[in-house]
N, C-alpha and C positions, 0 to 999 in steps of 0.2 A: 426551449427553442434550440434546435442543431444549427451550427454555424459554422465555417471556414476562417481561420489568420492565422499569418506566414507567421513563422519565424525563425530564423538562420535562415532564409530561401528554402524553408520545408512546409506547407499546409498542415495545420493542426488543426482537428477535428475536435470540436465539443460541444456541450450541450451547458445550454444556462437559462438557468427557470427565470429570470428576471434580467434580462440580453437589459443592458446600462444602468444597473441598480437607481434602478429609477424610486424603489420602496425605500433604501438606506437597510435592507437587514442587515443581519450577520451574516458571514459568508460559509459552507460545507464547502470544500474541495476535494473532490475523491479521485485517488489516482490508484487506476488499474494494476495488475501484475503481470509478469511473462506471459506474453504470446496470446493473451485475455484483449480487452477495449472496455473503454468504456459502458457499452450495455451490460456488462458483469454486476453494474450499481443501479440496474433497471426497477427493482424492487423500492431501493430508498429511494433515487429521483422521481418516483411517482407517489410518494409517500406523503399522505394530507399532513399527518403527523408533525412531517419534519417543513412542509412548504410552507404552512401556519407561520413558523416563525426565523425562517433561514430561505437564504438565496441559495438555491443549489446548483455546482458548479462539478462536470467532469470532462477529463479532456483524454480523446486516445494518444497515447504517446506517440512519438517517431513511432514508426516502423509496423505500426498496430492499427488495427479498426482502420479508421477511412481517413487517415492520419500518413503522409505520404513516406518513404522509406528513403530515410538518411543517406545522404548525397555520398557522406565521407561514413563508410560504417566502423571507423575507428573510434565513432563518436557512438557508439552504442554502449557503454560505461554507463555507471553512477555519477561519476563527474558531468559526461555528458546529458544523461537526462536529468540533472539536477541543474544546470547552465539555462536548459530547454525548458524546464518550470518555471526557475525565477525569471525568464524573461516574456512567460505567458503571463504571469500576473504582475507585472508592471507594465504592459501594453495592453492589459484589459483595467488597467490602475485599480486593483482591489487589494482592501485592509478588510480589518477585523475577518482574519479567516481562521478556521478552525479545518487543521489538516486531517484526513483520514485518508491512509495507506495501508492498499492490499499487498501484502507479501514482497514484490518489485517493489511496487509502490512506497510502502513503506521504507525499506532500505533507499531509497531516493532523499525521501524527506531526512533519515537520520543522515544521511550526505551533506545537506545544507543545514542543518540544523543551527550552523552559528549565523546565516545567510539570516534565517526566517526567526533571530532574537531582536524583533524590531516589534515597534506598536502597531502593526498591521496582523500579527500574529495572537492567535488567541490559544491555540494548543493544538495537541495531537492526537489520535489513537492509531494503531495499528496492529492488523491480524497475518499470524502467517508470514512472521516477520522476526527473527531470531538477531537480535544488533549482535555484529563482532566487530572484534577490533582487530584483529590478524587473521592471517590466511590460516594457519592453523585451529583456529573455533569456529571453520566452515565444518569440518569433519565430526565437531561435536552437536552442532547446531541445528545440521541438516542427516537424512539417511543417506546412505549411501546405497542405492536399490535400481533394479531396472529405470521406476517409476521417475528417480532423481535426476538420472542419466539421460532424461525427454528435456532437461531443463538446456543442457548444454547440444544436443543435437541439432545439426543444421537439419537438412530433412528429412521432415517428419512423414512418413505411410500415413493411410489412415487408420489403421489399429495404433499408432502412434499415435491420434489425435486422440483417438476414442481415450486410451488408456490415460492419458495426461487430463483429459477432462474428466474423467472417473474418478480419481483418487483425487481429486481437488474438493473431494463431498465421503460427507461420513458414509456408515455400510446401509442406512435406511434410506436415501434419499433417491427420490423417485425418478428428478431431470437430469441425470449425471450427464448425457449426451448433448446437454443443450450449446454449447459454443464449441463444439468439432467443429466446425467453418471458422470459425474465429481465430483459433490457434491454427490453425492451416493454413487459413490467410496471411497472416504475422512475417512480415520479411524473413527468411529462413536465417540470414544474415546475424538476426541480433542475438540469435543463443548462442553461435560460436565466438561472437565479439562479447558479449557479453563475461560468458567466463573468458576467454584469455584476460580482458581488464582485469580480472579477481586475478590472476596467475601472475600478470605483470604487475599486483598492486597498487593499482590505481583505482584507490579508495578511502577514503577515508577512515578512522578510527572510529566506529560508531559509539562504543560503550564511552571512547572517549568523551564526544559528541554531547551525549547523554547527562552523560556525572556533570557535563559544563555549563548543560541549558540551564536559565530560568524560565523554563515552559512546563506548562502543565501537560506530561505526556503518558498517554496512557497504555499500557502493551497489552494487549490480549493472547494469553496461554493457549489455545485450543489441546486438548487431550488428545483429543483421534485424528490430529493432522499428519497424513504419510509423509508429508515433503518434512515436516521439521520436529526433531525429538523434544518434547514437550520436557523431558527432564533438563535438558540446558536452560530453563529458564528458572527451575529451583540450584544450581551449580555454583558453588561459593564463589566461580572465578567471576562468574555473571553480575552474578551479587554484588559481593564486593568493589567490583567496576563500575556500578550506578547508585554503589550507596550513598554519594556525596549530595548526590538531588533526593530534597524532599517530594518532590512534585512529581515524580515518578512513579506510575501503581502499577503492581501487575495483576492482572484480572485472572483468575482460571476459569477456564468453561469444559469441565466435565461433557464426552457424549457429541463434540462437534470437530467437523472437519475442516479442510485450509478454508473452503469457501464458507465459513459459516454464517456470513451476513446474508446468503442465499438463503439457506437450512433454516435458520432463523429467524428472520428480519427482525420481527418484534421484541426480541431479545436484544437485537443486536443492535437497534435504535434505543433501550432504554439503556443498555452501556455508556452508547454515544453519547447519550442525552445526556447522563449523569456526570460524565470527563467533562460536557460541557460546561455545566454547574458548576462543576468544582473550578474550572479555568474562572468563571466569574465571582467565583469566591461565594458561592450560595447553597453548596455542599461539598461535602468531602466523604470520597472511598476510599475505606481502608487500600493497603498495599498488602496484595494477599486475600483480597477478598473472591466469593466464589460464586456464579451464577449457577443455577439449576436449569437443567434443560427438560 
């Protein structure tokens, strides 16, 4: 069910398979990335799969999807859309949630990560999502390419949309074109405010973040994603910086791009499904383990 609630005096847009967890499940929360909304998780929220046994929950941020554009767009940050999460899910009063972040998304979640070490929290994955800890491991993290360069543009053409929705998917994938509206829609506003927060530092230490949780969090490698060098996630400084959590895996997936819960769904819910597991203590993946596509 799609629904409207304010918050900071800004209408957020979301969708919730079970509007008042009237069932008591567990809860998915899926939060979109750059200039994306929530339908980008149209696949998994229609997924019997996952509705069998989970309340699924996704919200368009500020400024995205039908989600209204931030009054103050200084507040367009990590800080800020991390302020604008936790205050959705304690005015929709939801625990047992189990986080999944796409790309932005995820970088949110590692934002608040000491916010969401509470027993409402059951763990995390995230794709298309490189944690740093300073402004200088943006440069090893991400490419630096035309393609990159659509991240921090305020407007965008439409061969701009086209190309930003194109390399969000491997070289096989058939719907590259499918949310050119979507990112064109997106306040133009939040990719210029968006990096100057990176510039001004107003950020958090993610790997910090990380090494400190006791959450079961799981990172997904994608190999063929253009936006982010899939080698920073094998990098000793990486390493080294999250070796203090055991609860920490990182997954490789050979042959998929930044979107690849699109590319793959079925794949990319039995990931999910098994991070979930392991949060309840019912399985465990290795760190370094590798899906086949």
């Amino acid at each position: 069910m799609y629904q409207f609630i304010e918050i900071y005096d800004e209408k957020i847009h979301y969708f919730d398979s079970d509007s008042g967890g009237k069932n008591a499940k567990p809860i998915i929360l899926f939060i979109h990335g750059n200039s994306f909304s929530l339908e980008v998780f149209k696949m998994q929220l229609s997924s019997m799969r996952l509705l069998k046994n989970f309340r699924l929950i996704a919200l368009d941020l500020p400024g995205h999807g039908k989600s209204s554009f931030m009054v103050t767009p200084f507040n367009y940050s990590l800080p800020g859309f991390g302020k604008c999460l936790i205050e959705f899910i304690n005015k929709l009063e939801l625990s047992n949630i189990f986080f999944c972040g796409h790309s932005l998304g995820g970088h949110i979640l590692f934002e608040i990560l000491p916010e969401l070490e509470t027993s409402k929290t059951l763990g995390s994955l995230t794709w298309g999502t490189p944690p740093f800890g300073k402004l200088e491991d943006l440069s090893q993290a991400f490419y630096s390419t035309e393609v990159t360069a659509l991240l921090s543009k305020e407007t965008l053409t439409e061969n701009d949309g086209q190309l930003f929705a194109a390399c969000c998917h491997s070289e096989n994938y058939k719907n590259k074109l499918d949310f050119v509206e979507t990112i064109l829609a997106a306040d133009p506003r939040l990719r210029t405010y968006l990096s100057k927060s990176l510039v001004e530092l107003r950020f958090s230490n993610e790997i910090h973040n990380i090494n400190k949780s006791n959450l079961h969090i799981g990172i997904i490698n994608l190999h063929d994603d253009l936006f982010v060098q899939s080698s920073y996630f094998q990098s000793n400084s990486f390493l080294m910086g999250i070796s203090r959590n055991r609860k920490c895996q990182i997954i490789n997936v050979p042959n998929a791009g930044h979107s690849f819960h699109l590319e793959s769904p079925e794949i990319f819910e039995d990931i999910l499904l098994g991070i979930i597991k392991t949060s309840l203590g019912e399985m465990h993946i290795s760190t370094g383990s590798t899906f086949s596509l």
